[in-house]
C-alpha positions in Angstrom: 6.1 -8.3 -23.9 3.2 -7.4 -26.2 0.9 -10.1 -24.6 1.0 -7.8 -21.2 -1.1 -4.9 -20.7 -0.1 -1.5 -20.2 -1.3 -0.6 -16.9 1.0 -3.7 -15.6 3.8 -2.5 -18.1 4.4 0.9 -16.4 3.9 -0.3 -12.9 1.0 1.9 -12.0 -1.3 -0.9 -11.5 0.9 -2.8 -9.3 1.5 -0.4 -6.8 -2.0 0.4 -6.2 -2.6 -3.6 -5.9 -0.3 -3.5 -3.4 -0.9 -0.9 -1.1 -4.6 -1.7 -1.4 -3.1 -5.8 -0.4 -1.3 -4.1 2.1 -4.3 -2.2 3.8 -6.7 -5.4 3.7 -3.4 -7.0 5.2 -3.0 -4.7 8.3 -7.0 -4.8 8.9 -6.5 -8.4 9.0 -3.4 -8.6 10.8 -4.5 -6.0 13.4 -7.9 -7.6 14.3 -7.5 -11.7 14.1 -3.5 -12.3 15.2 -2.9 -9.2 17.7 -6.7 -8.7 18.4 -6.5 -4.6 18.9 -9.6 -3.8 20.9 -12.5 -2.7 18.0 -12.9 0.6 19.4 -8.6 1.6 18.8 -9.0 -0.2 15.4 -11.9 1.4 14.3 -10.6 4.6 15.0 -6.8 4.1 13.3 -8.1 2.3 10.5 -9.6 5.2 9.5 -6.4 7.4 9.7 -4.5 4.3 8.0 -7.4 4.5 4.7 -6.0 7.7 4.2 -2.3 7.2 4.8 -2.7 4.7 1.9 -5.3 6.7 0.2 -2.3 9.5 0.0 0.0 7.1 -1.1 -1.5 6.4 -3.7 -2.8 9.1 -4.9 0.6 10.6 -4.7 2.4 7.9 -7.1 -1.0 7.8 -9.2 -0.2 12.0 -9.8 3.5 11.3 -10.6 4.5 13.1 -14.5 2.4 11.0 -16.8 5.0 12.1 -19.9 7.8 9.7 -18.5 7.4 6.2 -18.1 7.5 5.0 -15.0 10.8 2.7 -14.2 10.5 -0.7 -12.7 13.5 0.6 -10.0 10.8 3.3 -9.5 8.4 0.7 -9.1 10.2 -1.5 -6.8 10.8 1.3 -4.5 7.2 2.5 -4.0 5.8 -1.2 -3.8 8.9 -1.7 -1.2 8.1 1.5 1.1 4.1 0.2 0.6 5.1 -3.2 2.3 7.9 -1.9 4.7 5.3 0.6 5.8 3.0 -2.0 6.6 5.3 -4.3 8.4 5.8 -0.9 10.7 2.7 -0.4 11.2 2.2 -4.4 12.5 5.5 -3.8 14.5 4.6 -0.6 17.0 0.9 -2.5 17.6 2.9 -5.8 18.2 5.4 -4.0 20.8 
């Protein structure tokens, strides 16, 4: 375990990756396979930046004394990826 780096080692780092994944994803998702109109996607992209922006500066802020757990870790990059899926779900209804 000494061969990987701590910001992977306390999960930090991987759940920013994937919420920042997770935004590109939706962009994607949103404009080439359910082809929301520019104007609508422009306009809740923006509100979606800082739903994620939040999101991650929330876990980012968590009590640097404890060391993050990888249940901990799991959970946040789970709610990051289920929140997505939701997202894709209400624009594919």
């Amino acid at each position: 375990m000494n061969g990987i780096p701590p910001a992977f080692r306390n999960g930090r780092f991987i759940v920013t990756l994937t919420a920042a994944l997770c935004l590109i994803l939706l962009a994607i998702v949103l404009k080439n396979v359910l082809h929301v109109p520019a104007t609508q996607l422009s306009s809740d992209m923006i509100l979606y930046i800082i739903l994620y922006t939040g999101f991650i500066v929330s876990f980012q802020f968590t009590d640097n004394a404890l060391p993050i757990s990888s249940t901990q870790t799991k959970i946040w990059t789970a709610v990051s990826i289920l929140m997505t899926l939701g997202i894709i779900a209400v624009y594919a209804i």
